[in-house]
N, C-alpha and C positions, 0 to 999 in steps of 0.2 A: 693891478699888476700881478698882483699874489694869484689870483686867480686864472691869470695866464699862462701864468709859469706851471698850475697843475695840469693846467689844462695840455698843454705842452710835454709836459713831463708821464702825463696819462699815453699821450700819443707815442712818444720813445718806449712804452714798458709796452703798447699792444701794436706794432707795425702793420701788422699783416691786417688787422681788423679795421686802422684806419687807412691801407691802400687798398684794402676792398671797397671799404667808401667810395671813397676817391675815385674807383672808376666807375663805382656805380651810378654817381653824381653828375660824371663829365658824360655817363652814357645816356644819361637822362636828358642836359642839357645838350646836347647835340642831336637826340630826337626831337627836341621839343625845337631846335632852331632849324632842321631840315622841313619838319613838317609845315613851320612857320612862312620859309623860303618855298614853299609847292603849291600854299596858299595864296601865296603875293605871286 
C-alpha cells in the first residue's frame, strides 16, 4: 500500500508528465486495435 500511495503521490507532484503518458498509451493502444480490426 505504502508503495501506492508514492506512487500516487509521484503522479500529483508531475501531471503534465503523467497525462502525456496517458495519451501516449491510449494512442498506442488504439493503433495497435485499429490495425488489429483491418486485419480481421
Amino acid at each position: 500500500m505504502s508503495e501506492l500511495k508514492q506512487l500516487i503521490s509521484t503522479r500529483r507532484e508531475t501531471p503534465h508528465h503523467a497525462v502525456g503518458w496517458w495519451k501516449w498509451a491510449m494512442t498506442g493502444i488504439f493503433g495497435v486495435a485499429e490495425i488489429v480490426v483491418r486485419t480481421f
